[in-house]
N, C-alpha and C positions, 0 to 999 in steps of 0.2 A: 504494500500500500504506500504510496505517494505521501511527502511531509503533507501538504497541503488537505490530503485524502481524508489523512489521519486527525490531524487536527478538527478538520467539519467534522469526521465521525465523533470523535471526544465533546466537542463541542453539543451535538446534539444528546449525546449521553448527558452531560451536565446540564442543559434545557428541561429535559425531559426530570433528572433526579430534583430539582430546583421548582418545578411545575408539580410535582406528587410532595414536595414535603415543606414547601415557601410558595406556595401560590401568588401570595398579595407583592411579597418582591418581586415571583419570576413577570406577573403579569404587567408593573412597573417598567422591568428592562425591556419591553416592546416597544418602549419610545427613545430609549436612549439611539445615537447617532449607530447606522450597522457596525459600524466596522470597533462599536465599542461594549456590544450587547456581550458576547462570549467573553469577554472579562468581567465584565459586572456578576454575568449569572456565574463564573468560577469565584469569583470573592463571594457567593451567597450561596456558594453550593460549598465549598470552607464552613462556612458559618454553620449551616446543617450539619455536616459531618461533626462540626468539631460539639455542637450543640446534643448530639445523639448520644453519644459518647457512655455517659454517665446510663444514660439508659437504658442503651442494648448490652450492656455488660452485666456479667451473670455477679461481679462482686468488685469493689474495690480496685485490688489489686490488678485486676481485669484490666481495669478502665484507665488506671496508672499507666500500664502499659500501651496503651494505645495512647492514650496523651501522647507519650513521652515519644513517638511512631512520628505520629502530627509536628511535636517538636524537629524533630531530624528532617521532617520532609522541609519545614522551612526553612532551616537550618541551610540546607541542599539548595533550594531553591533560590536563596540569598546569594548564597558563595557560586551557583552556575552546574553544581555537580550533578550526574545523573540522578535521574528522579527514578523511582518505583514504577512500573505499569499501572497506572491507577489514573483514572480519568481524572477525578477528582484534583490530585495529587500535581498531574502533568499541566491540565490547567492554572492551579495555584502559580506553578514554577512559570509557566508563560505569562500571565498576571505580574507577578513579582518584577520579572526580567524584562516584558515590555516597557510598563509603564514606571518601573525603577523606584518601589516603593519601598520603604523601610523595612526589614520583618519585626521588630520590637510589637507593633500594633497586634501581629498575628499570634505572635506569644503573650501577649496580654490578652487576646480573646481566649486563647486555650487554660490559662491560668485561670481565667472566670469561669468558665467551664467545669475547671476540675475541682474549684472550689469551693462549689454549691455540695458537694458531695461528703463534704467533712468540716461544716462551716460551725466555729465553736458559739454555746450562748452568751450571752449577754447584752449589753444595756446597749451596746452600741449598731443593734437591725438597722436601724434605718441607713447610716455614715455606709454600711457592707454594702446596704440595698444598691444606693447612690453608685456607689464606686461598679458592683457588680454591672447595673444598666451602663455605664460609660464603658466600661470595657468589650460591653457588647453590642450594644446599639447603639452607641455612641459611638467606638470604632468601626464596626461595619458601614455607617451610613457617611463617616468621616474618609474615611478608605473612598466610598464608590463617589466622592467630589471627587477627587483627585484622581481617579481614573477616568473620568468625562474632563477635567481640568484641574488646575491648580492655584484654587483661591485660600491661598495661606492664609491673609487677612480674615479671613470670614469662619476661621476654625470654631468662635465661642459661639457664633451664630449655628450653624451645622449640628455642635455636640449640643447645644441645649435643644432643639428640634428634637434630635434624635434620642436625648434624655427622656421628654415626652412624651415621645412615640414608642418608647422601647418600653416606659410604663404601662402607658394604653396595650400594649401586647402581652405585659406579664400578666395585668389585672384579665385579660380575655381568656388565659390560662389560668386562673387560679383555680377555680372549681375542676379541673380535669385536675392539677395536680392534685390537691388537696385528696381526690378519690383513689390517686395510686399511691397515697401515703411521701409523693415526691414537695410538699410545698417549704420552700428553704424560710420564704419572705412571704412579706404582709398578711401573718395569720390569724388576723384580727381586725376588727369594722374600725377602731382607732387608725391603726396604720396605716389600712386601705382607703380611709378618710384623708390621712395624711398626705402618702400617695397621688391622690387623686387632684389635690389641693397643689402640689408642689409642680406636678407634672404641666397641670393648666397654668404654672405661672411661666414654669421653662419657655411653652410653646408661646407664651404672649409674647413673653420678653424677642423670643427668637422672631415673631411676626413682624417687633417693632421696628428690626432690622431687615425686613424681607427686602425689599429694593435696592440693600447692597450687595447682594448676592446676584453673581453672574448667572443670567438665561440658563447656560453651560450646565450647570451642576442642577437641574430643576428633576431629572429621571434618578435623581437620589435622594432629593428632599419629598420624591413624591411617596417614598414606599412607605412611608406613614400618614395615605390619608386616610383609616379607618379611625386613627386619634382620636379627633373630634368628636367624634358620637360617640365612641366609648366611654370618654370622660363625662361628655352628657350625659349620658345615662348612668354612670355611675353616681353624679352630683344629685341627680334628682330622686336616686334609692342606692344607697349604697349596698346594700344586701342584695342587688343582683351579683356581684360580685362572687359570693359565697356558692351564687343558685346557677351559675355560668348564664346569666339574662345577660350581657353586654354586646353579643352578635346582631347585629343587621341582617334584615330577610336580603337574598341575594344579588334579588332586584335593586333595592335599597343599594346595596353594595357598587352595583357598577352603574347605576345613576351619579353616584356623589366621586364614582370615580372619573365619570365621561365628566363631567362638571367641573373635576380639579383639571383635567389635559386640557379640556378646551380654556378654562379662562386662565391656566398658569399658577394659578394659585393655590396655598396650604393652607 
């Protein structure tokens, strides 16, 4: 098979795995520029991978290992060294190497990852919650600017968006974790009060700055527009949260999504 062959086939492997397990991102990267789509969906098809992790593993240890796999591969992918046959994997390393991204980001996504899995208690849930969302949704959505462009200046704008959006999506998972005994954060109407409260203020703040964010980067700020109604609906009962009620019927869904492509807006 031809370089070129290979890559469309990897390529549509990683559309398709990005489409069955990130929907509301893969459907997002159909506006981004063509020739920037297949990196977007390998940075979001990372993020799945390294997101599952904890969950398809039969123990701990398990999952350690496999981190520590995800480590080496970027490790690899940094320094130019052969990759693993892994769709996944081969796209990451063409991601990295085209677009000449840092790996620090990538190993701070895996580090949150691994660290829901053994997170000690105390006083201080919320300061973890915080940090956990920016490491994930805050780098993933910071990541996919800089792969459509490079608005350095507009970093605080970017990670508070995606601070709030990355809320609005744990609070949409709460009641599924909560029933597989997996919920790390917000397991209580205080918190998720809290939550709810802080998230809506990230995305204001991030609004007030919308106009200085370049056109460029809009197929990355878009993959949190379920946000806003979830937070809605969470302000107005916050015990959907608990009952998993903060989903849109699906119509609902790709109305407010045709809504945000056509007028540009979050």
């Amino acid at each position: 098979m031809s370089e070129t062959k290979h890559q469309h086939h990897d390529c549509a492997a990683i559309q398709g795995f990005v489409e069955s397990g990130d929907p509301d991102r893969s459907v997002v990267a159909k506006i981004a520029p063509r020739e920037k789509r297949c990196l977007l969906l390998s940075l979001y098809a990372f993020n799945l991978e390294a997101a599952r992790i904890t969950w398809k593993a039969p123990d701990p240890a398990t999952a350690a290992i496999r981190f520590q796999w995800w480590h080496d591969i970027v490790d690899k992918a940094g320094s130019g060294d052969d990759i693993p046959c892994h769709h996944v994997a081969e796209g990451l390393a063409r991601l990295i190497g085209q677009c000449r991204l840092p790996t620090a980001p990538f190993h701070r996504l895996l580090d949150a990852y691994q660290s829901t899995a053994s997170l000690p208690d105390g006083h201080d849930e919320r300061q973890r919650f915080e940090q956990y969302i920016d490491s994930t949704a805050g780098e993933v959505m910071w990541l996919a600017a800089q792969i459509l462009d490079r608005p350095l200046a507009c970093e605080e704008t970017v990670r508070d968006l995606a601070w709030g959006c990355g809320v609005a999506s744990y609070l949409r998972a709460v009641a599924t974790l909560k029933a597989r005994g997996r919920l790390d954060f917000l397991t209580d109407m205080t918190t998720q009060h809290w939550a709810v409260t802080a998230a809506t203020a990230r995305i204001d703040r991030a609004r007030s700055h919308r106009d200085e964010l370049p056109a460029s980067i809009f197929p990355a700020l878009l993959t949190g527009w379920r946000a806003n109604s979830t937070l809605r609906r969470a302000r107005v009962n916050i015990a959907r949260v608990d009952a998993g009620g903060l989903d849109e019927s699906e119509f609902v869904r790709r109305v407010r999504l045709a809504i945000c492509g056509l007028t540009g807006r979050w």
